[in-house]
Chimera marker file (.cmm) of the C-alpha trace (Angstrom):
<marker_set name="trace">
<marker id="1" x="0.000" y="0.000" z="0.000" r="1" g="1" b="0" radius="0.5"/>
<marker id="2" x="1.403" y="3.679" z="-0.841" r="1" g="1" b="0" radius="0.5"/>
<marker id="3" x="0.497" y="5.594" z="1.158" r="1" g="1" b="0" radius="0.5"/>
<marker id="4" x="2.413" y="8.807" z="0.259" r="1" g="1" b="0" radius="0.5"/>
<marker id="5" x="4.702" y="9.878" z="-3.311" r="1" g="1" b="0" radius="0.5"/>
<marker id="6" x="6.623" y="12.619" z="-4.615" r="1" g="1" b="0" radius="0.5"/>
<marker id="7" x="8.060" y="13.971" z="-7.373" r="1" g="1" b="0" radius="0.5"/>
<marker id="8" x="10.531" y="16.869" z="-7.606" r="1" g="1" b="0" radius="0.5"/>
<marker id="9" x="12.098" y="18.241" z="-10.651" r="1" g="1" b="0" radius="0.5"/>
<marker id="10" x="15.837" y="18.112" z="-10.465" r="1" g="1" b="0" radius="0.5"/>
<marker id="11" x="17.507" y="20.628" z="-13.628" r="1" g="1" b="0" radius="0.5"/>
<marker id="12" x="21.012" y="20.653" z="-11.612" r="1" g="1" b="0" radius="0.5"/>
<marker id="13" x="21.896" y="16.930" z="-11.673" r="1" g="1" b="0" radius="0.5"/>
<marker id="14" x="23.318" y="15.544" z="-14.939" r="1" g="1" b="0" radius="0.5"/>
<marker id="15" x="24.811" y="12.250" z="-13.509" r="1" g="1" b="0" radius="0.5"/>
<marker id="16" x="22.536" y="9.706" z="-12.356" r="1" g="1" b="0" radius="0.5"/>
<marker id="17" x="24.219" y="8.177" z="-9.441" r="1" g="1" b="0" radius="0.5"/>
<marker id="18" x="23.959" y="11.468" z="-7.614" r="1" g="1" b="0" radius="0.5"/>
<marker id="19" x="20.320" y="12.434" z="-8.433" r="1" g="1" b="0" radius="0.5"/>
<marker id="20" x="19.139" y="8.794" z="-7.614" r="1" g="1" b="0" radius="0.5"/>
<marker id="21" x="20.625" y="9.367" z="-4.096" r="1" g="1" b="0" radius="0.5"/>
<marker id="22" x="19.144" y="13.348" z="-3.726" r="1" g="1" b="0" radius="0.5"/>
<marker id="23" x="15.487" y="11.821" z="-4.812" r="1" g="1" b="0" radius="0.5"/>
<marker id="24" x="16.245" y="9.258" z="-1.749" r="1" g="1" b="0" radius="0.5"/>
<marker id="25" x="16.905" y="12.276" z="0.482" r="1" g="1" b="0" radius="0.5"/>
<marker id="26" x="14.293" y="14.201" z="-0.652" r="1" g="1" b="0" radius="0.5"/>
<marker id="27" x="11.885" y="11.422" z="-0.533" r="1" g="1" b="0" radius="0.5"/>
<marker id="28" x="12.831" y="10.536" z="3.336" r="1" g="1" b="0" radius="0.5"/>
<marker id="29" x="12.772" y="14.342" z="3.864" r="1" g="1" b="0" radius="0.5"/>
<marker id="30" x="9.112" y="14.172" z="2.458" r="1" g="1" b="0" radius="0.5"/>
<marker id="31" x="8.350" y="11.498" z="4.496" r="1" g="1" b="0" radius="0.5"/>
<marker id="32" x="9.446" y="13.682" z="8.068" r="1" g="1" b="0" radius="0.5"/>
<marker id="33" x="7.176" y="16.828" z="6.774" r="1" g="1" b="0" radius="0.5"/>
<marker id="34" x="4.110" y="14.459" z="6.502" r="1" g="1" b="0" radius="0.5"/>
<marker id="35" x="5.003" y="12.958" z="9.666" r="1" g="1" b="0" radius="0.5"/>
<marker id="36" x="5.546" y="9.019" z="8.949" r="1" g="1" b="0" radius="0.5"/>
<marker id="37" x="7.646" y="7.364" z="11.453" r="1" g="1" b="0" radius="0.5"/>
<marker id="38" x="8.176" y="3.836" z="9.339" r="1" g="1" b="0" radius="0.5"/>
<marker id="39" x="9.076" y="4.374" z="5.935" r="1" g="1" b="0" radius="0.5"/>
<marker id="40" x="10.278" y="1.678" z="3.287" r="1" g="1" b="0" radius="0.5"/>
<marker id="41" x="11.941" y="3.498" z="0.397" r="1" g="1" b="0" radius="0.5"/>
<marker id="42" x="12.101" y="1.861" z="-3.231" r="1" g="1" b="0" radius="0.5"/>
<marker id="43" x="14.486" y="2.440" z="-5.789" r="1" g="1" b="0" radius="0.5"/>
<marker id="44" x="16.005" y="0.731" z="-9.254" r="1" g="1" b="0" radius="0.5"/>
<marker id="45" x="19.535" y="2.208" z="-8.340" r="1" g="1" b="0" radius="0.5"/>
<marker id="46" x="20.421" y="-1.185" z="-6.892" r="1" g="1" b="0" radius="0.5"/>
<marker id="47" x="23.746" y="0.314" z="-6.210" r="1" g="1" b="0" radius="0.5"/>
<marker id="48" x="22.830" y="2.992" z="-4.308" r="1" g="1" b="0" radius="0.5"/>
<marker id="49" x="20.355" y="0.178" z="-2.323" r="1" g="1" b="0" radius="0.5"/>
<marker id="50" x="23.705" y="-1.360" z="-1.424" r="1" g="1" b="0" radius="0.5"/>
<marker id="51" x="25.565" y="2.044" z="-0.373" r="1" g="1" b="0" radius="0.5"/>
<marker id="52" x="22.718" y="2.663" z="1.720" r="1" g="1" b="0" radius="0.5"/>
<marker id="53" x="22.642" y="-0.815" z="3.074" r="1" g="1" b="0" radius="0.5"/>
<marker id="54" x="26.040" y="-1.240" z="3.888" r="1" g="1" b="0" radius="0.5"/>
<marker id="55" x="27.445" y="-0.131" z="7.410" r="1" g="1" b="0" radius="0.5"/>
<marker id="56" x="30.537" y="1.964" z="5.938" r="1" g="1" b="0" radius="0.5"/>
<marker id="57" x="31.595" y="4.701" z="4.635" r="1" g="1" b="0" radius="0.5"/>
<marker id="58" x="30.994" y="5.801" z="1.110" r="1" g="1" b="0" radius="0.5"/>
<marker id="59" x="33.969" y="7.407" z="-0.797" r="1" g="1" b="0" radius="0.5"/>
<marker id="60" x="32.743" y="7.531" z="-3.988" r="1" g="1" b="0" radius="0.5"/>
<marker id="61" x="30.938" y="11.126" z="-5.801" r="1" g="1" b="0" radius="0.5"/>
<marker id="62" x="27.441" y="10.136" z="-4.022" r="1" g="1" b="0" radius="0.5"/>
<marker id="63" x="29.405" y="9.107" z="-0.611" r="1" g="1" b="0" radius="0.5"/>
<marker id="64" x="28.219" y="12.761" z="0.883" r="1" g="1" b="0" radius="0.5"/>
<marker id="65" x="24.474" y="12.169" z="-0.570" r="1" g="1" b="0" radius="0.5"/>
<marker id="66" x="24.672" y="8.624" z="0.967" r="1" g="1" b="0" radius="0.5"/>
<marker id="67" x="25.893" y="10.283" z="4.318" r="1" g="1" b="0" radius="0.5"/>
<marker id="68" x="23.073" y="12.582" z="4.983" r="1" g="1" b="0" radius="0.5"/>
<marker id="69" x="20.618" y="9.842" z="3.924" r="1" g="1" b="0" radius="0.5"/>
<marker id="70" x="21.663" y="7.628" z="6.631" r="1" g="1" b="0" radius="0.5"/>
<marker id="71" x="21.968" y="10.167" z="9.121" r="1" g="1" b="0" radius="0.5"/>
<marker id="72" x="17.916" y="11.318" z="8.165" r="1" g="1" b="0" radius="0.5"/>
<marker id="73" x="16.865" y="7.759" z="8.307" r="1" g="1" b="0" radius="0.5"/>
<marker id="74" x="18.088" y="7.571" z="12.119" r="1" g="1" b="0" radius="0.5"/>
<marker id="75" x="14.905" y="9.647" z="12.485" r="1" g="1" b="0" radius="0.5"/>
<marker id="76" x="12.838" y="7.482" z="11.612" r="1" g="1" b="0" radius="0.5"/>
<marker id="77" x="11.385" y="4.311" z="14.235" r="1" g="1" b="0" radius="0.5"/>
<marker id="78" x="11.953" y="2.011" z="10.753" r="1" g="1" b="0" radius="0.5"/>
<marker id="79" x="13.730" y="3.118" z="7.599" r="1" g="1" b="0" radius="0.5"/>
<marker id="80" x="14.229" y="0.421" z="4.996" r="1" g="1" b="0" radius="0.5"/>
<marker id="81" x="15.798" y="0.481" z="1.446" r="1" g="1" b="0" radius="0.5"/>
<marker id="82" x="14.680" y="-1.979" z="-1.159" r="1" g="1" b="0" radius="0.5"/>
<marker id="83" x="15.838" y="-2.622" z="-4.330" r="1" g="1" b="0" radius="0.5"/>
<marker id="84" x="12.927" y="-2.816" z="-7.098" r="1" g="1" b="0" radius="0.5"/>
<marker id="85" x="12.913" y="-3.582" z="-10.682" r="1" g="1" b="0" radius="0.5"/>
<marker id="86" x="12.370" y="-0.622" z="-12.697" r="1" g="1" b="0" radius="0.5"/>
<marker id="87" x="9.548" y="-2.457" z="-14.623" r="1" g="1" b="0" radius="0.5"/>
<marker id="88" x="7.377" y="-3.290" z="-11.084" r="1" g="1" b="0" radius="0.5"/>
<marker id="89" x="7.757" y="0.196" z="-10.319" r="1" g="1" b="0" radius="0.5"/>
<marker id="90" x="4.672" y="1.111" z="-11.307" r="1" g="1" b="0" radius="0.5"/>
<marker id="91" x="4.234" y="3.958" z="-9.079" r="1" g="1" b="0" radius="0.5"/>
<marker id="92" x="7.292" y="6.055" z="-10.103" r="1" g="1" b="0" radius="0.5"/>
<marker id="93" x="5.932" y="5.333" z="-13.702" r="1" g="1" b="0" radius="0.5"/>
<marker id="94" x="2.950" y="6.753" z="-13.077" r="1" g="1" b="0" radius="0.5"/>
<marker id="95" x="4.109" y="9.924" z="-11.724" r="1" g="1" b="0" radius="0.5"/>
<marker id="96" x="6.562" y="10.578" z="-14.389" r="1" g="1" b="0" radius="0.5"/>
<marker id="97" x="4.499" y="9.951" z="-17.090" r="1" g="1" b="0" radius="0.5"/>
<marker id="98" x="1.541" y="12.661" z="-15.199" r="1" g="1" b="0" radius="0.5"/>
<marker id="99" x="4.276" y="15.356" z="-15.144" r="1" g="1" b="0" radius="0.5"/>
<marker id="100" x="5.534" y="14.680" z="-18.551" r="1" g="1" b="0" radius="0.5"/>
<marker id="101" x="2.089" y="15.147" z="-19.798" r="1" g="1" b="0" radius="0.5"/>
<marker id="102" x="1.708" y="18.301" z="-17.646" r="1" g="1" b="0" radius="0.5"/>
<marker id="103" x="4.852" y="19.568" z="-18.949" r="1" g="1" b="0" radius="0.5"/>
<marker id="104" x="4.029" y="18.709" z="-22.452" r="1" g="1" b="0" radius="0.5"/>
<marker id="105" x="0.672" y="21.208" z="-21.610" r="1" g="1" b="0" radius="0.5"/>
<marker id="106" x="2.265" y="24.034" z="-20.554" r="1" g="1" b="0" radius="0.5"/>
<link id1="1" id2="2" r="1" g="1" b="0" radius="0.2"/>
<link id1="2" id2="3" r="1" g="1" b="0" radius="0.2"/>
<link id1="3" id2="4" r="1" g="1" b="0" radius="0.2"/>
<link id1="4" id2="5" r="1" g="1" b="0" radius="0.2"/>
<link id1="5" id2="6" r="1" g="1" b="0" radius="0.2"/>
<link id1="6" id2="7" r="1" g="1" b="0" radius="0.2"/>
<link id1="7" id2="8" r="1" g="1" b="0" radius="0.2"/>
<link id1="8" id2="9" r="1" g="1" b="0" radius="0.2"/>
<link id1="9" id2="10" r="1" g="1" b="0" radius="0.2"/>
<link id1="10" id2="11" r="1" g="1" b="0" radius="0.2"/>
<link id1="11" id2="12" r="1" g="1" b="0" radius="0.2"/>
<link id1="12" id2="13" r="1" g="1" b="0" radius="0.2"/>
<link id1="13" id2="14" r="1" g="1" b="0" radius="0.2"/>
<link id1="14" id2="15" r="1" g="1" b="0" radius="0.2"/>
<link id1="15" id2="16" r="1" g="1" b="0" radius="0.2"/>
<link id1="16" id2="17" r="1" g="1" b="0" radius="0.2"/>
<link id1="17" id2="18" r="1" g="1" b="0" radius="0.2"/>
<link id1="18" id2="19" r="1" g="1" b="0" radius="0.2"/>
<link id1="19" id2="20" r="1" g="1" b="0" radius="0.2"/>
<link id1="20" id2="21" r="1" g="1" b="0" radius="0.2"/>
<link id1="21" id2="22" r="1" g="1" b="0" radius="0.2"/>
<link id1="22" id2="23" r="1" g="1" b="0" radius="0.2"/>
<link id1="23" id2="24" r="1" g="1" b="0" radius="0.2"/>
<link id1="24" id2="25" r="1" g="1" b="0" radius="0.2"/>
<link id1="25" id2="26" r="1" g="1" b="0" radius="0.2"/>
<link id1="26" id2="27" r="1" g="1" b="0" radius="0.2"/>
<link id1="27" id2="28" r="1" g="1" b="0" radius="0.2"/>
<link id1="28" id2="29" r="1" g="1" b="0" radius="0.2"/>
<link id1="29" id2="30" r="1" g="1" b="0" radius="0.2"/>
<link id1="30" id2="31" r="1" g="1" b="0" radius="0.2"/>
<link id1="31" id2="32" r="1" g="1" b="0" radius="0.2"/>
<link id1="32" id2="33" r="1" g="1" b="0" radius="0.2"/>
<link id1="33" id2="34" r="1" g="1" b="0" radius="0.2"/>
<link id1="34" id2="35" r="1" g="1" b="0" radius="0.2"/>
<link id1="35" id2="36" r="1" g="1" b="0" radius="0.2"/>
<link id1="36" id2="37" r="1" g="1" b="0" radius="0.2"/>
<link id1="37" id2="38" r="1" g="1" b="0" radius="0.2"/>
<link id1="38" id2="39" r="1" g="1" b="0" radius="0.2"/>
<link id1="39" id2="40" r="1" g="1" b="0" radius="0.2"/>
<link id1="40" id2="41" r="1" g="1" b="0" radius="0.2"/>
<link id1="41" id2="42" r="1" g="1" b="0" radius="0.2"/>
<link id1="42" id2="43" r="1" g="1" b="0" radius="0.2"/>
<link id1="43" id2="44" r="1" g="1" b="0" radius="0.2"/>
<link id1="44" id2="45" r="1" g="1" b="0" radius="0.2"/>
<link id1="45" id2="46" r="1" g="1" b="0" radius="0.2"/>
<link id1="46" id2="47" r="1" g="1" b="0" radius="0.2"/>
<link id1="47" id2="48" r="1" g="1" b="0" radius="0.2"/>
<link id1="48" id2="49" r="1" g="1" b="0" radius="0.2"/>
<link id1="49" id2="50" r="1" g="1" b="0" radius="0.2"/>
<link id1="50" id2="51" r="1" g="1" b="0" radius="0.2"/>
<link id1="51" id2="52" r="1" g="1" b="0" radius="0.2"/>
<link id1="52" id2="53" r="1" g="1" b="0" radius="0.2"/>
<link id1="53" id2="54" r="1" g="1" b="0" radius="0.2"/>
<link id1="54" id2="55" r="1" g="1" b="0" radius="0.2"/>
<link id1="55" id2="56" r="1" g="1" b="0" radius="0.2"/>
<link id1="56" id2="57" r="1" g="1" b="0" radius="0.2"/>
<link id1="57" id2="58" r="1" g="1" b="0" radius="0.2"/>
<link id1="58" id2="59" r="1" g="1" b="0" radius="0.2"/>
<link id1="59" id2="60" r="1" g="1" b="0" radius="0.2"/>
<link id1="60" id2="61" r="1" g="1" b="0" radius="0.2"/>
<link id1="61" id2="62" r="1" g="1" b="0" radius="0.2"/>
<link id1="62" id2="63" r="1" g="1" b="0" radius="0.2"/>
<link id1="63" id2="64" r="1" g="1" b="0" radius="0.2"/>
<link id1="64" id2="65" r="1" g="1" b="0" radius="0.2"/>
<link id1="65" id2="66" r="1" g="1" b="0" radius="0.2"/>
<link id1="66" id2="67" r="1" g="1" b="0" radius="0.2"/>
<link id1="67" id2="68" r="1" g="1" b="0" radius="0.2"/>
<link id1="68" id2="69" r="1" g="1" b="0" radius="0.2"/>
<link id1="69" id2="70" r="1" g="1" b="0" radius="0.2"/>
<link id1="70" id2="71" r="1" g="1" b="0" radius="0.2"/>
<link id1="71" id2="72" r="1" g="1" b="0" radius="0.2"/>
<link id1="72" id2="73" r="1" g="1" b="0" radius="0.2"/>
<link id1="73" id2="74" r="1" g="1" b="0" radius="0.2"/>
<link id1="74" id2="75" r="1" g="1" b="0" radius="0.2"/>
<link id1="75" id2="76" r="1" g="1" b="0" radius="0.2"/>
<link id1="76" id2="77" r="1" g="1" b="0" radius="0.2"/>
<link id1="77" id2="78" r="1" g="1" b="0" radius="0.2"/>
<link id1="78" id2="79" r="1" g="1" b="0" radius="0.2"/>
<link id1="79" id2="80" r="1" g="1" b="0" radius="0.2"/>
<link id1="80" id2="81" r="1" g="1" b="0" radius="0.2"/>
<link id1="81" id2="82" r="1" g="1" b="0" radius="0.2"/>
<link id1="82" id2="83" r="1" g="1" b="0" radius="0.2"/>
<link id1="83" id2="84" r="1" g="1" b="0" radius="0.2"/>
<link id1="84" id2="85" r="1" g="1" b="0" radius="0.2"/>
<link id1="85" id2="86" r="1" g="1" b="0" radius="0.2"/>
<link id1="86" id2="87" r="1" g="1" b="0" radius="0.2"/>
<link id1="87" id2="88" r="1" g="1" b="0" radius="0.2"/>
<link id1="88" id2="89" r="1" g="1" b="0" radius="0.2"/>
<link id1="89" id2="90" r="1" g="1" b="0" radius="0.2"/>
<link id1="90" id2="91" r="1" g="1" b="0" radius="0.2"/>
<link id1="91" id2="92" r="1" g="1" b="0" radius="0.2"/>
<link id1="92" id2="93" r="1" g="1" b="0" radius="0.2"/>
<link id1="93" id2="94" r="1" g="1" b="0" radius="0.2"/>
<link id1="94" id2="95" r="1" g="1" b="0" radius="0.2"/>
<link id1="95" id2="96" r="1" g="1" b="0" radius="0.2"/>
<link id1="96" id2="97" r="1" g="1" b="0" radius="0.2"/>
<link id1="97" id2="98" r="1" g="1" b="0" radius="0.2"/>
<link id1="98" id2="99" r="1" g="1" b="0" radius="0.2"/>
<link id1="99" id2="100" r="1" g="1" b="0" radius="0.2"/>
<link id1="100" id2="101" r="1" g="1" b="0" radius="0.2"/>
<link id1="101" id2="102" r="1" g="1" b="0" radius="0.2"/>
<link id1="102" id2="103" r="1" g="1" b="0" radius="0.2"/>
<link id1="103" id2="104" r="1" g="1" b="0" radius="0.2"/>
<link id1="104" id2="105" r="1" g="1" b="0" radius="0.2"/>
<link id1="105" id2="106" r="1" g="1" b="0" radius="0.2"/>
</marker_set>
């Protein structure tokens, strides 16, 4: 069940490694301003899944992006991060594809 979404426009990120983690951050950030205390978070970055995942420290170009969403998930009572297929993400499909057309309208 979904319970909350968002979507967010991003023009400043060109590399996807990097904007995959900020839409993580932002998403958990969302999540805090509506108040949810147990949040799973889906993405197809499977990589940045694993970052998130893992227990050390991140060096690589998304390593501060990774810090900061750890350190917001402490908030939370339950923070989990799942990888997901891009094709069973049906959800983040249908969001794009409503601001596309709204885009495509304006």
């Amino acid at each position: 069940m979904i319970l909350g979404s968002c979507y967010m426009m991003n023009h400043h990120v060109t590399y996807a490694p990097p904007g995959e983690t900020y839409a993580i951050l932002q998403e958990l950030q969302f999540a805090l301003d509506i108040d949810f205390r147990r949040v799973t978070i889906e993405s197809d970055a499977n990589s940045i899944i694993m970052k998130l995942n893992n227990g050390e420290t991140d060096h690589s170009t998304v390593g501060p992006f990774i810090r900061d969403t750890k350190q917001l998930a402490r908030l939370f009572l339950s923070c989990k991060f799942s990888f997901i297929w891009r094709n069973g993400n049906k959800a983040a499909h249908a969001m794009i594809a409503e601001d596309l057309s709204i885009l495509q309208r304006s």
